[in-house]
C-alpha positions as CSV (number, residue, x, y, z in Angstrom):
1,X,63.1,-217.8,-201.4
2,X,60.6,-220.2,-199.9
3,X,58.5,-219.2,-197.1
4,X,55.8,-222.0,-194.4
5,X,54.5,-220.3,-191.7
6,X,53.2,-222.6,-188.6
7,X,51.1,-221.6,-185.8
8,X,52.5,-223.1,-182.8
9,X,50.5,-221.8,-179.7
10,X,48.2,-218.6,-179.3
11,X,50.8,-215.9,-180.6
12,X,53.5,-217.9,-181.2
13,X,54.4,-218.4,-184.7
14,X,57.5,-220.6,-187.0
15,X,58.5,-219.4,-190.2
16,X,60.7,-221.7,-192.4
17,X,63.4,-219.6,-194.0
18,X,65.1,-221.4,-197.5
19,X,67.9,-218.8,-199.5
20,X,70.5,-219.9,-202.5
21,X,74.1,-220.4,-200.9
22,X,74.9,-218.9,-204.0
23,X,73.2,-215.1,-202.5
24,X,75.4,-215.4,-198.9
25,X,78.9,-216.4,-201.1
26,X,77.9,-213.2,-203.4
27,X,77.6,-211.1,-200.7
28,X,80.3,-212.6,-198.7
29,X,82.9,-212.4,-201.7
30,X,82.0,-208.5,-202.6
31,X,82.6,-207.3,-198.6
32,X,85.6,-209.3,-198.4
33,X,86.9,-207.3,-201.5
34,X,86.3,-204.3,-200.1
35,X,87.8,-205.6,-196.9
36,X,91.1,-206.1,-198.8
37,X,91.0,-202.6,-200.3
38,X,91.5,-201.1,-197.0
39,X,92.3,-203.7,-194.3
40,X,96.2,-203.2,-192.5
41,X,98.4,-206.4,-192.3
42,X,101.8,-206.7,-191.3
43,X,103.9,-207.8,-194.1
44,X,101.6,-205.9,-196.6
45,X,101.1,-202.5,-198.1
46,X,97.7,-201.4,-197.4
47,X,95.3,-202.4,-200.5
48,X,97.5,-205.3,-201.5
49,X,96.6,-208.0,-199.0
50,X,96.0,-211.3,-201.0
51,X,92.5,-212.0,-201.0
52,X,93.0,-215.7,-199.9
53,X,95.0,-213.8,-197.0
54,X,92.1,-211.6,-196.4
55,X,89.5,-214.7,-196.6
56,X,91.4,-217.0,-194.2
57,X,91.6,-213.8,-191.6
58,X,88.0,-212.6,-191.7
59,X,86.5,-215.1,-193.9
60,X,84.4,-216.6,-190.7
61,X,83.3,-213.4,-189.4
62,X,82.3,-212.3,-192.8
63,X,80.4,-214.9,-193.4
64,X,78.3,-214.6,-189.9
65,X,77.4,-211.0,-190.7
66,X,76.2,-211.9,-194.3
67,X,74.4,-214.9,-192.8
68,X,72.9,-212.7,-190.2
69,X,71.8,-209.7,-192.4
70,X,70.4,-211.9,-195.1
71,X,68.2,-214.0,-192.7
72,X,67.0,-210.8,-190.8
73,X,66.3,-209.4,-194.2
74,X,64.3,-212.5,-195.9
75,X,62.6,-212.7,-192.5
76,X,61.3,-209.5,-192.4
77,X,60.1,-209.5,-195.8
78,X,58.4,-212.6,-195.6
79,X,57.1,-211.1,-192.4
80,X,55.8,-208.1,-194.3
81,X,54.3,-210.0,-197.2
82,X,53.0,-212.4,-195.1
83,X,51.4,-208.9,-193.2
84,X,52.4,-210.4,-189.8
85,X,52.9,-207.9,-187.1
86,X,56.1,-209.4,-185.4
87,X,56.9,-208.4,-181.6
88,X,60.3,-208.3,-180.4
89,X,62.9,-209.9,-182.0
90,X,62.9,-213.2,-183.8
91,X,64.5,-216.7,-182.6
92,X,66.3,-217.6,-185.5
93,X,68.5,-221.0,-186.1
94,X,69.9,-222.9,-188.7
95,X,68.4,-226.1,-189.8
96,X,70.2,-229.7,-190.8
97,X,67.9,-230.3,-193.7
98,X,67.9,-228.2,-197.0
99,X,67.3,-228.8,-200.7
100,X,71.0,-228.9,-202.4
101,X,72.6,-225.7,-202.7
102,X,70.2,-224.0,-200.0
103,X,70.3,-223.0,-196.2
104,X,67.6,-223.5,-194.5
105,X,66.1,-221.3,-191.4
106,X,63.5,-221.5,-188.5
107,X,62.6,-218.3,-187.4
108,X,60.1,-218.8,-183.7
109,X,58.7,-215.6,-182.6
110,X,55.2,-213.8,-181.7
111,X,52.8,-211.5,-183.1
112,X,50.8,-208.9,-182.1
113,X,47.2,-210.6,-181.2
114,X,43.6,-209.6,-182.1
115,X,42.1,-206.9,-179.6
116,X,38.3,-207.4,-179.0
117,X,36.8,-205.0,-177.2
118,X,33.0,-205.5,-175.9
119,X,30.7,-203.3,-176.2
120,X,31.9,-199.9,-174.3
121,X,27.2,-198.8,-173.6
122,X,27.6,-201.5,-171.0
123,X,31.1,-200.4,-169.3
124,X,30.2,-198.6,-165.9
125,X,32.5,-195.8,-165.0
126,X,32.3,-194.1,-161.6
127,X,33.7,-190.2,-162.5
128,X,34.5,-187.8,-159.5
129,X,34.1,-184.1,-159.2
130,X,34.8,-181.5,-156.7
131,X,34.6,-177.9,-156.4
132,X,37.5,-175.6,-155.4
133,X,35.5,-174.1,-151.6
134,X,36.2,-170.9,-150.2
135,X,37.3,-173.4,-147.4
136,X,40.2,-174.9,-149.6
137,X,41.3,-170.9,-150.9
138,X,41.6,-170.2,-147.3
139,X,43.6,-173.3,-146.1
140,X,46.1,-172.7,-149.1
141,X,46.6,-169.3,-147.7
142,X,47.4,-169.9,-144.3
143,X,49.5,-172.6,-146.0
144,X,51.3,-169.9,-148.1
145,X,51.6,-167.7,-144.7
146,X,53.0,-170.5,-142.6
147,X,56.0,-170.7,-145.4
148,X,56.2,-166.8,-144.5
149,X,56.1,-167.0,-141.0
150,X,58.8,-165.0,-138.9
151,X,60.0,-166.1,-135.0
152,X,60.7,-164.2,-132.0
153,X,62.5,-165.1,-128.7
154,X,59.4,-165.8,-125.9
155,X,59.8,-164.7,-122.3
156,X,62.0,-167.2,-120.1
157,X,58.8,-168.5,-117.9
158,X,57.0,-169.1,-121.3
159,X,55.9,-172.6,-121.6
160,X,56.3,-174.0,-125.3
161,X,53.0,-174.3,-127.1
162,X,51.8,-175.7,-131.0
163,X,53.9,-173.3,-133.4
164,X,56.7,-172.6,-130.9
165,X,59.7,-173.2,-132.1
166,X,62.0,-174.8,-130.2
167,X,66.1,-175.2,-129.7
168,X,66.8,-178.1,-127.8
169,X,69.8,-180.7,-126.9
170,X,68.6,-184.2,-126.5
171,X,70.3,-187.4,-126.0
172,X,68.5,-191.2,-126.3
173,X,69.9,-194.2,-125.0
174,X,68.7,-197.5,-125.4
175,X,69.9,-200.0,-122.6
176,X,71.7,-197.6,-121.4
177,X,73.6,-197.3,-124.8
178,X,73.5,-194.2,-127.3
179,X,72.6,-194.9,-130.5
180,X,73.3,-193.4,-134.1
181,X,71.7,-190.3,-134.7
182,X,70.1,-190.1,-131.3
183,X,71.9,-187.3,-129.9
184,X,71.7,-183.6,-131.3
185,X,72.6,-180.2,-130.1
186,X,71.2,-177.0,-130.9
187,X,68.4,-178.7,-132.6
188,X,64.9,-176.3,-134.0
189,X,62.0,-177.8,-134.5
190,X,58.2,-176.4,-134.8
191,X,55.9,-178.1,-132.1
192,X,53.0,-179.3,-133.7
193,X,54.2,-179.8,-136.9
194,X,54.9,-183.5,-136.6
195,X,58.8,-183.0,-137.1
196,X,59.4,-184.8,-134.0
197,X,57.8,-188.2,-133.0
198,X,54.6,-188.2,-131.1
199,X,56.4,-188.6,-127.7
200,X,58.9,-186.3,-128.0
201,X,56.8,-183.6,-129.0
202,X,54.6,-184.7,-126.2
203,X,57.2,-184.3,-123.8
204,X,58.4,-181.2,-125.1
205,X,54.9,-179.4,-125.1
206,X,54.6,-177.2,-122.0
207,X,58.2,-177.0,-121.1
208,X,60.0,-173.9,-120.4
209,X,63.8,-172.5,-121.6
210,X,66.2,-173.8,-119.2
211,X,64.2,-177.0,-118.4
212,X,65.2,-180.4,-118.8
213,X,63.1,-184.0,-119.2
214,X,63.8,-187.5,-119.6
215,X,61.0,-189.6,-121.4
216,X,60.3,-193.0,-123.1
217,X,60.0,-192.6,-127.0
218,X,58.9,-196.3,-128.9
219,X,60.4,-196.0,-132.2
220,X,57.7,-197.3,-134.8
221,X,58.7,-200.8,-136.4
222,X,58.5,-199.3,-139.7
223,X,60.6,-196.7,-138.4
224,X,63.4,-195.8,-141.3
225,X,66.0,-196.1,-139.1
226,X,66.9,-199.7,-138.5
227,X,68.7,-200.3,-135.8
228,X,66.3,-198.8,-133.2
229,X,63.2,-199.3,-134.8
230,X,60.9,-201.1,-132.9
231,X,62.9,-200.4,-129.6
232,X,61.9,-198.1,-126.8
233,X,64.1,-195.5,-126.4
234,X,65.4,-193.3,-123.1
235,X,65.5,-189.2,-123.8
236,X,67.3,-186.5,-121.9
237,X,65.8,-183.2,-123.8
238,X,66.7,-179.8,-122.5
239,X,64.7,-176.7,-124.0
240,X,67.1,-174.1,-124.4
241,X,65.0,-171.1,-126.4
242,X,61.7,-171.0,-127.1
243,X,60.4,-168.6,-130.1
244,X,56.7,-167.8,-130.8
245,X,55.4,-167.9,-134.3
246,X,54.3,-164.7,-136.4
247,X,52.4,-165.0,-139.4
248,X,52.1,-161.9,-142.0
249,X,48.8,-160.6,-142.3
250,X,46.6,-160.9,-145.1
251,X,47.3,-157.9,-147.1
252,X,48.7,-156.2,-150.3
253,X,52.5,-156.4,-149.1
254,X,52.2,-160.4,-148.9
255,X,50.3,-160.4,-152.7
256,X,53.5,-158.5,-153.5
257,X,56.0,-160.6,-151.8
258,X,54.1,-163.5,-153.5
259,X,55.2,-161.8,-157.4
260,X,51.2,-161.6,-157.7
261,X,50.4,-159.5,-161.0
262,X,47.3,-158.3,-159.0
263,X,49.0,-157.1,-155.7
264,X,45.9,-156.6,-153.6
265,X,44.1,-159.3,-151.5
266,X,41.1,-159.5,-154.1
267,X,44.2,-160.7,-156.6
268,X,46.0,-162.8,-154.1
269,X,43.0,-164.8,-153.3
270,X,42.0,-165.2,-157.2
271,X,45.3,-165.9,-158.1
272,X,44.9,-169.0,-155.6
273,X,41.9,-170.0,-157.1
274,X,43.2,-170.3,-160.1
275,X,46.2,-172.5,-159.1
276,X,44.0,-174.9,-157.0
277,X,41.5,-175.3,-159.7
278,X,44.1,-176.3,-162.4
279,X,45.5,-178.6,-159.8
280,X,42.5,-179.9,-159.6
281,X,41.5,-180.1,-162.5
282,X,44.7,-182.2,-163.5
283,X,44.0,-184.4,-160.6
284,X,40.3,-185.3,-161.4
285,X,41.1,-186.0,-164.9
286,X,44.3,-188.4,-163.8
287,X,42.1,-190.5,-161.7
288,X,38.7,-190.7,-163.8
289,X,41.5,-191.8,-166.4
290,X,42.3,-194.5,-164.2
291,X,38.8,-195.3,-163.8
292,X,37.8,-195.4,-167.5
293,X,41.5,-197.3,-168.3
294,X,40.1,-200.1,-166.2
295,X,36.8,-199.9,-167.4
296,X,38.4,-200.5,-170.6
297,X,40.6,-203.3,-170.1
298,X,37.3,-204.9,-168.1
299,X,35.6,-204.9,-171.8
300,X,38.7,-206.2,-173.9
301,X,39.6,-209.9,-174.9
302,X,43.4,-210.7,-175.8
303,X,46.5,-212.7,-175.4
304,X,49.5,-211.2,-174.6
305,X,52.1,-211.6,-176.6
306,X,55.3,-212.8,-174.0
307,X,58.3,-210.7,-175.7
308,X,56.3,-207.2,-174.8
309,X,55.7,-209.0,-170.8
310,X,59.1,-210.0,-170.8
311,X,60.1,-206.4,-171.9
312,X,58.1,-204.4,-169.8
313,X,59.3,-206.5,-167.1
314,X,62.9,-205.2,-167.7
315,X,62.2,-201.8,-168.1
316,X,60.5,-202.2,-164.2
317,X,63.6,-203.5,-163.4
318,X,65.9,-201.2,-164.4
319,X,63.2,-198.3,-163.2
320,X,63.6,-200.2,-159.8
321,X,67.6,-200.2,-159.9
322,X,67.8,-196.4,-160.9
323,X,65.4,-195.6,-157.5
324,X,67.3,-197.2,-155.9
325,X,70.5,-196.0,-157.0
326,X,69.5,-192.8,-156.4
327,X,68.5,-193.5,-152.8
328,X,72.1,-194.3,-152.5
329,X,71.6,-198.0,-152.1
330,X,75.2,-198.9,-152.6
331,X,75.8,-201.5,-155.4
332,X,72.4,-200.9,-156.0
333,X,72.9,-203.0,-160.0
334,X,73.2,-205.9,-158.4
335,X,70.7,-206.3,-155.6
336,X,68.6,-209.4,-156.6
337,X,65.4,-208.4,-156.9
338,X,63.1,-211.2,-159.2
339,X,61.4,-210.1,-162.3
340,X,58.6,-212.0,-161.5
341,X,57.7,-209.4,-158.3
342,X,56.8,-206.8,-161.8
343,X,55.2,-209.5,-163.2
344,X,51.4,-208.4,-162.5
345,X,52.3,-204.6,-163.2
346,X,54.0,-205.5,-166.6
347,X,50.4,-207.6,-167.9
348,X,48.5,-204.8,-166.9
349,X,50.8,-202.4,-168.8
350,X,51.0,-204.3,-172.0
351,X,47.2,-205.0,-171.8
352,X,46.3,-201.8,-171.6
353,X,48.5,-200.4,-174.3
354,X,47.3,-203.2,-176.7
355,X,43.8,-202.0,-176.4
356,X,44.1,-198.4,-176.1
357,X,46.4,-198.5,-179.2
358,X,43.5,-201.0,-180.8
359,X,40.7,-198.3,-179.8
360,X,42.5,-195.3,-181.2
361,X,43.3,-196.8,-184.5
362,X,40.1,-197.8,-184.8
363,X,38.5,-194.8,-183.8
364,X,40.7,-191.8,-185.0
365,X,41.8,-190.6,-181.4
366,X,45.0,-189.8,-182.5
367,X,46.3,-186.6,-180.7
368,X,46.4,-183.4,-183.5
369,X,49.0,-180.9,-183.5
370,X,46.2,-178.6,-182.1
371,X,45.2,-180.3,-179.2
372,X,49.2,-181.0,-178.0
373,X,49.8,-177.2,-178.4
374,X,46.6,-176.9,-176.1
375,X,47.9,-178.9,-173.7
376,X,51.5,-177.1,-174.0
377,X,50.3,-173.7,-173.4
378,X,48.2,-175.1,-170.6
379,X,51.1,-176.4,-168.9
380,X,53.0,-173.2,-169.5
381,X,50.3,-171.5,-168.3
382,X,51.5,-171.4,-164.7
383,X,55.0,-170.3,-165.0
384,X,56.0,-166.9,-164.9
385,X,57.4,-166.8,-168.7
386,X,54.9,-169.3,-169.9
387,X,56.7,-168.9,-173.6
388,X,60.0,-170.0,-172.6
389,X,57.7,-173.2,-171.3
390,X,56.4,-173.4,-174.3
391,X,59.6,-173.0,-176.4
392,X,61.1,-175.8,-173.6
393,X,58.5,-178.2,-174.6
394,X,58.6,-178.0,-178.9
395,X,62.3,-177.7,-178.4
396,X,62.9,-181.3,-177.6
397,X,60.9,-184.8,-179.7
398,X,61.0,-186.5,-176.4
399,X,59.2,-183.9,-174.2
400,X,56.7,-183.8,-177.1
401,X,56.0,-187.6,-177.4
402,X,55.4,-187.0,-174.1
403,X,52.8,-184.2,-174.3
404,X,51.4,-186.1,-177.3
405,X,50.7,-189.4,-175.2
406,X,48.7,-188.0,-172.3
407,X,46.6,-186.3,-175.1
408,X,45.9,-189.6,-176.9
409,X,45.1,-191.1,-173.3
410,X,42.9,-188.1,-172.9
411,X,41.1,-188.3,-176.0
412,X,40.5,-191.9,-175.4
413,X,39.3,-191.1,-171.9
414,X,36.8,-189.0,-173.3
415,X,36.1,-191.4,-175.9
416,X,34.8,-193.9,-173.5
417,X,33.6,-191.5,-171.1
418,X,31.1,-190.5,-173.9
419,X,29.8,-194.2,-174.6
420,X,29.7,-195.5,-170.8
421,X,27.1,-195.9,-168.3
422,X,28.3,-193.1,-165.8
423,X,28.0,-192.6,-162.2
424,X,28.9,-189.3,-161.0
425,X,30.2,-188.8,-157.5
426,X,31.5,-185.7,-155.4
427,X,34.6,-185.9,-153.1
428,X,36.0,-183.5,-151.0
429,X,38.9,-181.1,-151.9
430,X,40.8,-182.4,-149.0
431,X,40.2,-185.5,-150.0
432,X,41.0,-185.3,-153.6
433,X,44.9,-183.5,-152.7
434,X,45.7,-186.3,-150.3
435,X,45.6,-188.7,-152.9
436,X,49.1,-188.9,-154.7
């Protein structure tokens, strides 16, 4: 077999393919024979087809499997020998011209390129930090007693206050006409809580049981509802009961109720702790991640090699599809949506692969065994039979590729972390918890 390789731009590469016709008859003559041993035929005993019967029926489709295997295989040996890291799949076709008694191939296709990356003492990082307050313990508590909260029927001259929880009948009309969804009886909802629109719970606020309002509510034009957002809107709301809000107190029998090991308020409020500092902890390492993935990239020089883009493009295609699917988008396979919109997204991805898998090989950051059953049992740590977790997660390949990939990402993280110029900057627990 003779092999020419041709550089044809950046990445992409042409490989002239040459094997013996005598190889694909071989091959094509010894699976047509053990066709005919077991191939059914009207007319014919199984096993005693003719072979000049069996070659006329399948002969063709024979032939195009041998071609294909044979190609695929002499490519990817070539490929090997040649120690050319192909991506994707080749573009293989048949050419006119071949020495006698020879079929000739041109295979197109990429490779992987060369991953430079600069020198990482220069790369400037910005890494957060926060602490877990006494102020964020106590907010997650009246959080956790809010959930607990119990309700209980106000006097009839009450007027409805934040917390209240109201049961009212409304109507809206817009022109004059009601609208979808705009009309509700026996409806509860806690004032203050932002269930409601601004206006309505507005309107509501102050009102007593028995008492009726009409008031303009503007729906926002971002408002999920379609057909009335943007519109101003006409409501009839009548306040029928009107229930103050009780929250348990702070004490061992709402440790308890909580299934804290430690049922006292000491235990309750460490138990907390511990939860918000893991979430934290989780959360500060995601986005100084972030930080240092960019960072990263910032310092790396590459092509990217078009079958991976084209790839990853897909896959945010069909992610797209499935959320939208599962919105209940109906017919949601065949909206057109155009790859190019994941475009940007699918660079960025590929890039950043490419020279994180560049930086670990050539650095040794692959995850260990050790560190992935770390980061198991850490995970596991906050469930209530944290070895059923564990026995969840080394249970399934898939979970543990998973596991096994935000430990590489950590490690390299770290890594860079360690070589960087670093600016260290303190944000705010609230602030750190409303970021998604």
């Amino acid at each position: 077999m003779a092999v020419a390789v041709e550089t044809l731009e950046k990445l992409e590469r042409k490989m002239t393919l040459s094997l013996p016709m005598g190889v694909i008859q071989s091959e094509v003559s010894t699976r047509l024979k053990k066709l005919a041993r077991t191939v059914k035929m009207d007319g014919f005993r199984p096993g005693k087809v003719p072979m000049n019967v069996v070659a006329q029926r399948y002969g063709y489709s024979v032939q195009y499997e041998v071609m294909n295997d044979k190609v695929g295989e002499a490519f990817f040996n070539a490929a090997n020998e040649a120690k050319l890291r192909v991506v994707g799949q080749p573009k293989i076709n048949e050419k006119a011209e071949a020495a006698e008694g020879e079929l000739a191939f041109e295979a197109v296709f990429e490779v992987f390129p060369e991953v430079k990356i600069g020198d990482l003492s220069t790369a400037e990082v910005e890494r957060v930090t926060t602490e877990v307050s006494d102020a964020a313990i106590q907010k997650t508590m009246d959080i956790l007693r809010k959930q607990r909260r119990t309700f209980s029927q106000r006097p009839q001259d009450a007027a409805a206050v934040d917390s209240d929880r109201l049961t009212v009948d409304f109507e809206g009309k817009i022109d004059g006409e009601a609208f979808q969804g705009g009309k509700a009886d026996d409806f509860q909802f806690i004032l203050g809580d932002g269930q409601m629109l601004k206006e309505f719970e507005e309107a509501s606020r102050g009102m007593k049981a028995g008492e009726s309002k009409t008031f303009p509510l503007a729906f926002p034009a971002d408002y999920h509802g379609k057909d009335v957002a943007g519109k101003t809107a006409d409501f009839l709301v009548t306040v029928k009961k009107i229930e103050a809000a009780h929250l348990p107190e702070v004490n061992e029998a709402l440790a308890k109720s909580l299934g804290i090991e430690d049922a006292s308020v000491e235990g309750l409020q460490a138990d907390i702790k511990k939860n918000l500092e893991r979430e934290v902890k989780f959360r500060l390492l995601a986005r100084n991640k972030n930080a240092v993935m960019e960072a990263l990239v910032a310092k790396a020089e590459l092509d990217l090699p078009n079958a991976s883009v084209q790839s990853e493009m897909q896959r945010l295609l069909e992610g797209a599809r499935a959320d939208l699917k599962q919105r209940g988008i109906k017919d949601a396979d065949k909206v057109a949506i155009p790859e190019d919109v994941f475009r940007p997204q699918a660079e960025r991805r590929v890039r950043l692969g490419l020279v994180v898998a560049e930086l670990v090989r050539s650095n040794s950051l692959q995850a260990t065994m050790d560190q992935i059953k770390a980061h198991v049992q850490e995970l596991a740590s906050s469930y209530e039979k944290p070895v059923d977790v564990e026995r969840w997660y080394f249970s399934d390949n898939k979970r543990l590729a998973e596991v096994e990939a935000i430990v590489l990402e950590n490690n390299v993280t770290e890594f860079v972390l360690s070589k960087a110029k670093i600016t260290d900057k303190v944000v705010s627990f609230d602030e750190l918890m409303a970021q998604n």
